[in-house]
C-alpha positions in Angstrom: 24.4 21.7 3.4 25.6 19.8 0.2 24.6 20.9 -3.0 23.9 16.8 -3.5 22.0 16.5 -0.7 19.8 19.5 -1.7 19.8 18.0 -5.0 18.3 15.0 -3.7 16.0 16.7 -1.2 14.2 19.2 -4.4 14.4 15.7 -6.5 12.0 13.8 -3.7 9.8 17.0 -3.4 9.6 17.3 -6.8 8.5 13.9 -7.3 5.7 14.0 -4.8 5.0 17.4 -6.4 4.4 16.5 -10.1 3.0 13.4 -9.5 0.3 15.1 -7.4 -0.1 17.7 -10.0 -0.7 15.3 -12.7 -2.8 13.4 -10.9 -5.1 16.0 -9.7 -5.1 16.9 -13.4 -6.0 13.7 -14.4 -8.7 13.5 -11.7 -9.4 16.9 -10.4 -9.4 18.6 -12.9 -10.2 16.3 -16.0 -7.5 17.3 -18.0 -5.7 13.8 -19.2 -3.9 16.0 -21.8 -2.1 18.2 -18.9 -2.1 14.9 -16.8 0.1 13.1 -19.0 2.5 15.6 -20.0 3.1 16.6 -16.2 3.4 12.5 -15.4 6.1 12.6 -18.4 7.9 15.2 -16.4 8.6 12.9 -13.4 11.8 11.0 -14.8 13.6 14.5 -16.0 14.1 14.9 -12.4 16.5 11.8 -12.4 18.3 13.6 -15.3 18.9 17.0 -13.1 20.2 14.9 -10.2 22.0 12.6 -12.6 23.4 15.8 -14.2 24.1 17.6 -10.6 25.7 14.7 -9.8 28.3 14.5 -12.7 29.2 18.5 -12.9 29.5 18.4 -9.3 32.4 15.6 -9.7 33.6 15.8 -13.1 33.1 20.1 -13.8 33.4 21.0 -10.4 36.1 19.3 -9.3 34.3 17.5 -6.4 35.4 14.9 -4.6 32.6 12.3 -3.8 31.1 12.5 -0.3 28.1 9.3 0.5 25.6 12.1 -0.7 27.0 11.6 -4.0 26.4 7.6 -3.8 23.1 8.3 -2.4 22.1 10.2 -4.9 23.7 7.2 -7.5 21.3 4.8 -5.3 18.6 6.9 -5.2 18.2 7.1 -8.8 18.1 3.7 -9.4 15.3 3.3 -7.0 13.5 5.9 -8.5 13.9 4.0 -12.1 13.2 0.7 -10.6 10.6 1.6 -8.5 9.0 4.9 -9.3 6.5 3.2 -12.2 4.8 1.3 -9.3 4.6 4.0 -7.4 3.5 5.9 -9.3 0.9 3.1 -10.2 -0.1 2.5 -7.3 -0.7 6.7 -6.5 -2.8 6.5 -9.4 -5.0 3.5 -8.2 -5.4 5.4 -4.9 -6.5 8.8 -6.9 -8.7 6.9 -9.1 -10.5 5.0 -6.0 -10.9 8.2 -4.1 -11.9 10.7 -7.0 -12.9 9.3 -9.7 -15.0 6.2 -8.1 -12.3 3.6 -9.2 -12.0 0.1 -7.9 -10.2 -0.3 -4.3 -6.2 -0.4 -4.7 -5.3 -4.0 -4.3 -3.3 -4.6 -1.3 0.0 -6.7 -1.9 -1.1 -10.5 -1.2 0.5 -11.4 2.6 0.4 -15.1 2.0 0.8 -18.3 -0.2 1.9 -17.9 -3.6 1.0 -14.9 -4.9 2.9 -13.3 -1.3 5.9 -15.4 -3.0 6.0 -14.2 -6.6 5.2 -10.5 -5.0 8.2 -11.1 -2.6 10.3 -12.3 -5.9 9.2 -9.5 -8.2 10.4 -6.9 -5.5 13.5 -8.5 -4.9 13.9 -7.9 -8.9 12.8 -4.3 -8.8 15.7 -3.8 -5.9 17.8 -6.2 -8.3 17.2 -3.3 -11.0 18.3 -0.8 -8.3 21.3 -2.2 -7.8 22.6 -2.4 -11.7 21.3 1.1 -12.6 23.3 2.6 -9.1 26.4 0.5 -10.1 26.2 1.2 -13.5 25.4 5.4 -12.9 28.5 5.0 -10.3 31.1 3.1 -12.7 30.1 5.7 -15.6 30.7 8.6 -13.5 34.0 6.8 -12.0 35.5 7.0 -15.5 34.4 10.4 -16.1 36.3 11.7 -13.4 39.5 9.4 -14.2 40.6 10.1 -10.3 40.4 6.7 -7.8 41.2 9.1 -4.6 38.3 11.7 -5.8 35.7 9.0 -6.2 36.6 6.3 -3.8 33.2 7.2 -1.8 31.8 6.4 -4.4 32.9 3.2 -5.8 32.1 2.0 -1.9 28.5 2.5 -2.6 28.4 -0.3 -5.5 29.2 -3.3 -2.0 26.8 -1.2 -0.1 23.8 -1.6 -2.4 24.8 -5.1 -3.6 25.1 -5.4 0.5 21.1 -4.6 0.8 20.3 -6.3 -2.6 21.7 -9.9 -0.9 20.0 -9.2 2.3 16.8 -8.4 0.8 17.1 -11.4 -1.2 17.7 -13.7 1.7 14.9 -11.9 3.9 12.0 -12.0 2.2 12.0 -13.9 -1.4 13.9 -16.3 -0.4 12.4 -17.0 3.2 8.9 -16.4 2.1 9.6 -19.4 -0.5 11.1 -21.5 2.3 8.3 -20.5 4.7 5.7 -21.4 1.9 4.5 -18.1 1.8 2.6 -18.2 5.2 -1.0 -19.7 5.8 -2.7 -19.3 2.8 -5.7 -16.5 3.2 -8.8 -19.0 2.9 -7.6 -21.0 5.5 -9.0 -21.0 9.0 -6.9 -20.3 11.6 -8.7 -21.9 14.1 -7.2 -24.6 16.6 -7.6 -28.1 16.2 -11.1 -30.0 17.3 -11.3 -32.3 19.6 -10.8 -35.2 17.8 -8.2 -33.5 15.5 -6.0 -34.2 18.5 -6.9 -37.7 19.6 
């Protein structure tokens, strides 16, 4: 298996890992101190892969192969989306430990399901710059167009899902007016309602 892939594989686990271990600090255990320093620990796992990923190209002598994009795409997701994840593991831990409110559920209609829609879209947007920009860094490290040309064909495939999320959800839920707002009744027409 590739040394990327396994890189990305231990990065996933280890995010799932530490987050749970600082949580259960935090909640389990009572120990915010521990909590926090363990929560701290989370992005220093997009540093390893981020480092894997370079000395694997630039010291190894690597050329890139799509784990090497992945793992380019996959840190920009966890920068651009990990905080609400992790935010939203924390409401969950909170709710079911520590007698915390319920986790608020995304809104599925009218306005607030559009500025939801919109602000996702811009997380993904933030994806898509941090990828490119992780990807065009390590293309000049390496100085080699035939070693990294996998890799520079990552930056149309996540602009490629960035303009299809775009049109698919933000921009249709604004068209579609967000759906039927929740407080209204869905209930057919009366009689004279159709006279």
């Amino acid at each position: 298996m590739n040394i990327i892939v396994i890189g990305i594989i231990a990065c996933e686990i280890g995010f799932w890992a530490v987050l749970g271990a600082g949580l259960g600090a935090r909640y389990l255990l009572r120990l915010r101190k521990l909590s926090s320093i363990l929560l701290l620990c989370v992005p220093l796992l997009d540093l390893l892969l981020l480092g894997l990923i370079t000395w694997d190209l630039v010291v190894n002598g690597a050329t890139a192969e799509f784990a090497h994009g992945l793992g380019a795409v996959y840190l920009g997701f966890t920068v651009a989306f990990g905080h609400q994840i992790i935010g939203r593991a924390d409401g969950w831990f909170a709710h079911r430990f520590a007698g915390g409110p319920e986790p608020v559920k995304p809104p599925k209609s009218g306005p607030a399901h559009i500025r939801y829609e919109w602000s996702q879209w811009a997380r993904m947007l933030v994806c898509a710059v941090i990828a490119s920009a992780v990807i065009g860094l390590i293309v000049l490290l390496v100085g080699d167009a035939t070693r990294t040309a996998e890799l520079t064909g990552w930056i149309g495939r996540v602009w490629l899902v960035t303009g299809i999320w775009l049109v698919g959800w933000p921009v249709w839920a604004t068209v579609s007016g967000g759906g039927r707002d929740s407080d209204e009744s869905a209930a057919p027409p009366s009689i004279q309602e159709t006279r």
